[in-house]
C-alpha positions, 0 to 999 in steps of 0.5 A, a space after each residue: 039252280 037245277 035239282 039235277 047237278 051239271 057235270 060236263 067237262 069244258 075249259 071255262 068250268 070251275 076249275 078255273 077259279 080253283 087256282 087262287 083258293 090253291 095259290 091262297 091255300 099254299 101261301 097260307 100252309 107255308 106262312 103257318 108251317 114257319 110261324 109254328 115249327 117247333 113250337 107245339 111242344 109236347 102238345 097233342 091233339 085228341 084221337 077225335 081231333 085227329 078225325 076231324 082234321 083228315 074228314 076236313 079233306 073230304 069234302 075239300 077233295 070233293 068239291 075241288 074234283 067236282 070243280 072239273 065237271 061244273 060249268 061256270 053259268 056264263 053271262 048270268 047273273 050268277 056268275 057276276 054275284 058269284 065272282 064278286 062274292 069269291 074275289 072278296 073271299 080271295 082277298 079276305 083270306 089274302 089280308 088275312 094271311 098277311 095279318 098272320 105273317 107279320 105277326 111277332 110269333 111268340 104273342 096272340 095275333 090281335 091285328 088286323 082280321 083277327 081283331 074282328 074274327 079268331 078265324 079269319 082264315 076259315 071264313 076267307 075259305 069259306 067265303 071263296 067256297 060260297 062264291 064259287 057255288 053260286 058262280 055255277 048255280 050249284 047246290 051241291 056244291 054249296 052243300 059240300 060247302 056246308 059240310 065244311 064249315 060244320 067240320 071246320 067249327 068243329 076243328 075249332 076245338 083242337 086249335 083253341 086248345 093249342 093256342 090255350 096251351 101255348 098262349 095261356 091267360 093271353 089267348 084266353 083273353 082274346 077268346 073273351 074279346 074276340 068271337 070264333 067267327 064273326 059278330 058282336 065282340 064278346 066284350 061289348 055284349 057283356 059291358 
């Protein structure tokens, strides 16, 4: 990786490995939109909420522009580790997608990723980010990857609040049992 970002414009640059993130994005804002309309109620989320979704964006925006004008590090190592790293994040958030899909609306969705993550969606994307950073050696991306994750745990609040109102002691529960991210179970720590 350069201290100086690359920025050419080619046709084997990242972009390329943006489609499946938007394939994967779009299947999963149609599968969410249809499991939730009109379910929120009377719920609203904070002012504070509502920035933290719209600066969600920028670094998403960001990072996918960026995608014109960053090189893929053909025959490196980078690329191979990098592409192996993305494709699993591809089908991470795919299972995921799916776990949430076929999941009764009215109850916690407990199967499948959601057993091990209470985002798994997040991690799936996060996950594609990282490896499409390392794909082109680039730190700036990664560092835009960083970003938003920060924003994206900080989004957390927001949801967790939603699925508390419209869950109650269920999704409760689940958060006891079940880390935001990744890790040990809650339950197995505290036994």
């Amino acid at each position: 990786m350069s201290l100086v970002p690359a920025f050419e414009i080619g046709i084997w640059n990242a972009w390329i490995l943006v489609i499946p993130m938007l394939i994967t994005f779009f299947f999963d804002m149609r599968v969410t939109a249809a499991r939730e309309s009109g379910q929120s109620g009377d719920f609203q989320l904070s002012t504070k909420e509502k920035r933290i979704i719209n600066a969600i964006f920028l670094p998403l925006i960001v990072s996918l522009v960026y995608t014109v004008f960053l090189p893929l590090q053909l025959e490196t190592v980078w690329l191979y580790s990098g592409l192996v790293i993305f494709s699993f994040g591809v089908v991470f958030t795919i299972v995921a997608i799916l776990n949430f899909a076929t999941s009764p609306r009215d109850k916690v969705i407990t199967k499948g990723l959601y057993g091990v993550s209470r985002n798994p969606m997040y991690i799936g994307l996060l996950i594609m980010q990282i490896g499409l950073g390392i794909t082109c050696s680039s730190w700036l991306y990664l560092l835009l990857t960083v970003a938003l994750m920060i924003l994206l745990n900080a989004n957390l609040s927001g949801e967790e609040r939603y699925c508390l109102y419209r869950y109650g002691n269920a999704y409760r529960e689940y958060m006891n049992r079940t880390p935001r991210w990744v890790g040990i179970p809650k339950s197995q720590i505290n036994n």
